[in-house]
MARBA-3410 file (N, C-alpha, C, O; in Angstrom, 1 decimal):
102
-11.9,0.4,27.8,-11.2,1.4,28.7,-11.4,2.8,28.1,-11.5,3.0,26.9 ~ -11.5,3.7,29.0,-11.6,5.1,28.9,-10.4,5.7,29.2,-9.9,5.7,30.3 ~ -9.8,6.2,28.1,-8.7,7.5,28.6,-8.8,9.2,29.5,-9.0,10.2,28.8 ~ -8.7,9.4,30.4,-9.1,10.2,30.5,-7.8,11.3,31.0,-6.9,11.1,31.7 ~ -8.1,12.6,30.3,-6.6,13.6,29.8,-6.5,14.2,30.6,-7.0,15.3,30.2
-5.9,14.3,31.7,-5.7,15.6,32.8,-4.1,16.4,32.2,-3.8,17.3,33.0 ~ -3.1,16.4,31.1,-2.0,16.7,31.2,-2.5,17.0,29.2,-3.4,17.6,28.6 ~ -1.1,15.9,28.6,-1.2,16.0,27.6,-0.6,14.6,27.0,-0.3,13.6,27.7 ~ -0.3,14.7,25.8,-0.6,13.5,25.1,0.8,13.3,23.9,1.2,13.9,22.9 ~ 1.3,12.3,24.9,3.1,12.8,24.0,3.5,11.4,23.5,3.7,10.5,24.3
3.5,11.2,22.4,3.7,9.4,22.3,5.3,9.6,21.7,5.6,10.1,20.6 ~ 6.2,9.2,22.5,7.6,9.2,22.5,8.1,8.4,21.0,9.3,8.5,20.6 ~ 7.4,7.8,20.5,8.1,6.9,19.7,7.7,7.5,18.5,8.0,6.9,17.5 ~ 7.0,8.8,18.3,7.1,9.9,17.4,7.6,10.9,17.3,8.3,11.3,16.4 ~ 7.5,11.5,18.4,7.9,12.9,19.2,9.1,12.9,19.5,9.7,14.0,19.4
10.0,11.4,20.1,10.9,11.9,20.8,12.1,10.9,19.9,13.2,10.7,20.5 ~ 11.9,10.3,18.7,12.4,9.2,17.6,12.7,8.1,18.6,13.6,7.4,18.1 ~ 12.2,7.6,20.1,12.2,6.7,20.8,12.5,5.5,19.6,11.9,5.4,18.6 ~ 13.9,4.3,20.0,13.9,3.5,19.2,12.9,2.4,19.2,12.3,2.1,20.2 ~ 12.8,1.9,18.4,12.0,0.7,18.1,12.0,-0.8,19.6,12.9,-0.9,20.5
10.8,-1.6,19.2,11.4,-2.6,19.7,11.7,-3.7,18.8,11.7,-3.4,17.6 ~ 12.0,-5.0,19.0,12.3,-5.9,18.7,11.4,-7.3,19.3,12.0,-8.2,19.9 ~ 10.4,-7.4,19.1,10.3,-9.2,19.4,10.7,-10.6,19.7,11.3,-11.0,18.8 ~ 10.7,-11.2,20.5,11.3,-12.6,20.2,10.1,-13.2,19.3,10.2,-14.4,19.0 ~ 9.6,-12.7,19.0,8.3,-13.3,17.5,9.0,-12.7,16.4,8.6,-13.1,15.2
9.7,-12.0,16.4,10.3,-11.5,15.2,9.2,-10.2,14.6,8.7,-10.1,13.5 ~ 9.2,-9.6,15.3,8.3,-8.3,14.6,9.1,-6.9,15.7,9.7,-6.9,16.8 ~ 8.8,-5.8,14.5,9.0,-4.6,14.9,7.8,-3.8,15.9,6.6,-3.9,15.8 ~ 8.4,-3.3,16.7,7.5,-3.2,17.9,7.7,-1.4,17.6,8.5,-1.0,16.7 ~ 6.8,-0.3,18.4,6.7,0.7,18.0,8.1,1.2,19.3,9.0,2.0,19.2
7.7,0.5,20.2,9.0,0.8,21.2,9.2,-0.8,22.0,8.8,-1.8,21.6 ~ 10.0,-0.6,23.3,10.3,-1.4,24.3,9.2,-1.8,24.7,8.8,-3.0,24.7 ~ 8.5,-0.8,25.0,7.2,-1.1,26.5,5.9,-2.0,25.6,5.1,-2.7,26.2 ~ 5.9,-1.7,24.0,4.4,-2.5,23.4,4.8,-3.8,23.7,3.9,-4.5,24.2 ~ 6.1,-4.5,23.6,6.4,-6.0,23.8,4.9,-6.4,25.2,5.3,-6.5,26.4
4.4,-6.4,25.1,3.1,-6.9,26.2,2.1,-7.5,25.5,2.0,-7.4,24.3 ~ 1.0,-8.2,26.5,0.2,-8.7,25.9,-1.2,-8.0,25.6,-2.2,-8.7,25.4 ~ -1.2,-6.3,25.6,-1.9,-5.5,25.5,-2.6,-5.6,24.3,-1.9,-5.3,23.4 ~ -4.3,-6.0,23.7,-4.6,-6.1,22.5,-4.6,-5.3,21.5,-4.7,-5.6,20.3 ~ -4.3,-3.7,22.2,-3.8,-2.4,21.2,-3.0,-2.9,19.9,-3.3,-2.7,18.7
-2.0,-3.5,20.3,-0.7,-3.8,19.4,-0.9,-5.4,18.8,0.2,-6.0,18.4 ~ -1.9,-6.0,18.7,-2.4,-7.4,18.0,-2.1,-6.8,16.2,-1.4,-7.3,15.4 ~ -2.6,-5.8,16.1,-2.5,-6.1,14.4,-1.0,-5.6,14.1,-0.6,-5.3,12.9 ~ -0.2,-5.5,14.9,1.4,-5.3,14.3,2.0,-6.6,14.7,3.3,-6.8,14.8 ~ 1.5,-7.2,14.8,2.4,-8.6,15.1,1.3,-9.8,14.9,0.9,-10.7,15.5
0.9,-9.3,13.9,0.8,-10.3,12.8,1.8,-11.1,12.0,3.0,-10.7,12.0 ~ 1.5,-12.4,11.3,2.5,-13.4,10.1,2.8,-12.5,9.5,4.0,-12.5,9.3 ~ 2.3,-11.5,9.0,2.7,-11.1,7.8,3.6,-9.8,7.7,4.0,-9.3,6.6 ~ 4.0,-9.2,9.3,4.5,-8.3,9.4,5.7,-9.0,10.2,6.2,-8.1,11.0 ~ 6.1,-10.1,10.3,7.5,-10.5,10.7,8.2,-9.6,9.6,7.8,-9.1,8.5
9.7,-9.6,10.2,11.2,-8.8,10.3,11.1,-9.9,8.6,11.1,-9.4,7.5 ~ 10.9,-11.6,9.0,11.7,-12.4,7.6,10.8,-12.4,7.0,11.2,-12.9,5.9 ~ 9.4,-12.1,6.7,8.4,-12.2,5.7,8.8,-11.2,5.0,8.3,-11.4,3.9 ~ 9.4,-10.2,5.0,9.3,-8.9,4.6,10.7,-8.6,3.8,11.8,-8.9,4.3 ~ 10.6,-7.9,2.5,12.2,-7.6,2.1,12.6,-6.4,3.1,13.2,-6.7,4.1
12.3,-5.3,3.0,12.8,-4.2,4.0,12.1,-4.2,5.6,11.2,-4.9,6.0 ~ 12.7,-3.1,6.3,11.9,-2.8,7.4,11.0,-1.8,6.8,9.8,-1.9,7.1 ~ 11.2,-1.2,6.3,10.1,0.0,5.2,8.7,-0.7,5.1,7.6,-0.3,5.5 ~ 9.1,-1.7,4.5,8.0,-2.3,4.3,6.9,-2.7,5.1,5.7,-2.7,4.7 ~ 7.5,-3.1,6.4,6.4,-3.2,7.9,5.9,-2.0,8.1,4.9,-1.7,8.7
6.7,-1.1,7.6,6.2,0.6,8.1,5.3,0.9,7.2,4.2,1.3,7.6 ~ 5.3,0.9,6.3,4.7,1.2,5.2,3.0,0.5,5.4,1.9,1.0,5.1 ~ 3.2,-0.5,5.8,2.0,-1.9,6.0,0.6,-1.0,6.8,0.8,-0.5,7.8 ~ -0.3,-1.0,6.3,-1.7,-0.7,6.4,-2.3,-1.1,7.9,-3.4,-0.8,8.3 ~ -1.5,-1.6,8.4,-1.6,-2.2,10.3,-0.6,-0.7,10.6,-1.1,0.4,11.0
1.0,-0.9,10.4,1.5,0.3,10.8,0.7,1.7,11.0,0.6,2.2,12.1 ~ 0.2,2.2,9.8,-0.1,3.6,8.7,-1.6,3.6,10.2,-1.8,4.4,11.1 ~ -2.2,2.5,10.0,-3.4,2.9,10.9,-2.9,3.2,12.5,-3.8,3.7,13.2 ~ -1.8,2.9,13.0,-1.7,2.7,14.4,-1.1,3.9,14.6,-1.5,4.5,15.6 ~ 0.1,4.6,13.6,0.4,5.8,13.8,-0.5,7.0,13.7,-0.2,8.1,14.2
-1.8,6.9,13.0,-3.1,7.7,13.1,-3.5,7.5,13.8,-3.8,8.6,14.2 ~ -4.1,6.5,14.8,-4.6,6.0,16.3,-3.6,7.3,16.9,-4.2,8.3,17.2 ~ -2.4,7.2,17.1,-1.3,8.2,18.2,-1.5,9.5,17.7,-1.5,10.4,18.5 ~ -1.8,9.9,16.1,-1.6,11.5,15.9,-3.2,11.7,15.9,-3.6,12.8,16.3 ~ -3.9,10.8,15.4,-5.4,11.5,15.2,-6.5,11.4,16.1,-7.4,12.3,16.3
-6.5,9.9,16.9,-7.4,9.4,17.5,-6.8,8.8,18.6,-6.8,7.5,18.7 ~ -6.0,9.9,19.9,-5.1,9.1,20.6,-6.1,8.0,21.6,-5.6,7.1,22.1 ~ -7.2,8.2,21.7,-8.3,8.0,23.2,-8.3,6.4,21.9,-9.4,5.8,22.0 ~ -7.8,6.0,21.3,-8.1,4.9,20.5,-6.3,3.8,20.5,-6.0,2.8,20.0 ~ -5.8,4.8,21.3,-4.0,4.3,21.5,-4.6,3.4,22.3,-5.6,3.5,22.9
-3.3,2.0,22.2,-3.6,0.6,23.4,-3.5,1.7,25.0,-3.3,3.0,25.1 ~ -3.5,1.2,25.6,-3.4,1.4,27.0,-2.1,1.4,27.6,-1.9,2.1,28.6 ~ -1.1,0.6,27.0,0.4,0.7,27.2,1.0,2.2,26.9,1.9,2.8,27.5 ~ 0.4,2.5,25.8,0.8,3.9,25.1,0.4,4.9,26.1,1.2,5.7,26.3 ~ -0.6,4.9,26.8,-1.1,5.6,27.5,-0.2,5.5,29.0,-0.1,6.5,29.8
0.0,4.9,29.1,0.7,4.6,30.5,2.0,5.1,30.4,2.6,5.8,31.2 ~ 2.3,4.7,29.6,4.2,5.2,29.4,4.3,7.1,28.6,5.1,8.0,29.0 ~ 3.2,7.3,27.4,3.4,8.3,26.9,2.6,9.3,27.2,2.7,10.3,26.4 ~ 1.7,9.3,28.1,0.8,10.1,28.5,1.0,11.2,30.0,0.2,11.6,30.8 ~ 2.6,11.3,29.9,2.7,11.5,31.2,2.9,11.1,32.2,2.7,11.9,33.1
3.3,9.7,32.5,3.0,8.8,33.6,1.7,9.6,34.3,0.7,9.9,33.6 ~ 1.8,9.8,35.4,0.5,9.5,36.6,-0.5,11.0,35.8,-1.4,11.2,36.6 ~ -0.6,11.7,34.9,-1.0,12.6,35.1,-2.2,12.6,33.8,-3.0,13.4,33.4 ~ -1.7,10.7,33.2,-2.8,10.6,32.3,-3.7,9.4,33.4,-2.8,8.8,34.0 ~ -4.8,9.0,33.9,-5.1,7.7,34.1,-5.9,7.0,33.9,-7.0,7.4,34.4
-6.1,5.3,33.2,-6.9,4.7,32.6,-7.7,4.0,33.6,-7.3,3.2,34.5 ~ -9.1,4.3,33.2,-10.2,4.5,33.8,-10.7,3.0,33.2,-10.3,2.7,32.1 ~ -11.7,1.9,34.1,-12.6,0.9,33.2,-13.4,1.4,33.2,-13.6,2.5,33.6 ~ -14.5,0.5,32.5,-15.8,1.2,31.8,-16.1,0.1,32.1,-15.8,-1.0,31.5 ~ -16.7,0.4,33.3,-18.2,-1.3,33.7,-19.3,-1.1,33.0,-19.6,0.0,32.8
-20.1,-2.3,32.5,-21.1,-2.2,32.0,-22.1,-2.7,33.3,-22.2,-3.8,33.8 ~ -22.9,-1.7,33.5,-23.5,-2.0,34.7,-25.1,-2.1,34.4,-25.8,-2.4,35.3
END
């Protein structure tokens, strides 16, 4: 998928301390809306980043899955899942484009 930027690029769950989510898998989600089956958010809900694997919540944050997804949002947003884009991009004023291989 192609992001393509007509506005600007606001990811609420940094910008705006939007709270967390919660899983029924038992993982920390970066908000409400990543709960989907979007593959952006595959490496945070991972075994090893469950709530009970972990002594702190620090610790999921801290986790080398987290540290890279929050650089995806501040460094490399055109690399955010597509969820992020939909909800933090402005609604209608960001919109995700396919890329057919033709």
């Amino acid at each position: 998928m192609k992001m393509e930027k007509n506005d600007r690029w606001f990811p609420h769950c940094i910008h705006l301390g939007k709270e967390k989510g919660y899983s029924a898998s038992g993982h920390i989600l970066p908000c409400c809306w990543a709960d989907t089956p979007d593959p952006g958010f595959a490496p945070l809900i991972k075994e090893k980043l469950k709530i009970a694997n972990n002594a702190t919540i620090t610790d999921i944050f801290q986790s080398e899955e987290w540290q890279e997804f929050i650089h995806k949002l501040t460094a490399e947003p055109d690399k955010a899942p597509a969820t992020c884009w939909k909800y933090c991009g402005n609604g209608k004023k960001f919109r995700i484009k396919e890329i057919l291989d033709t």
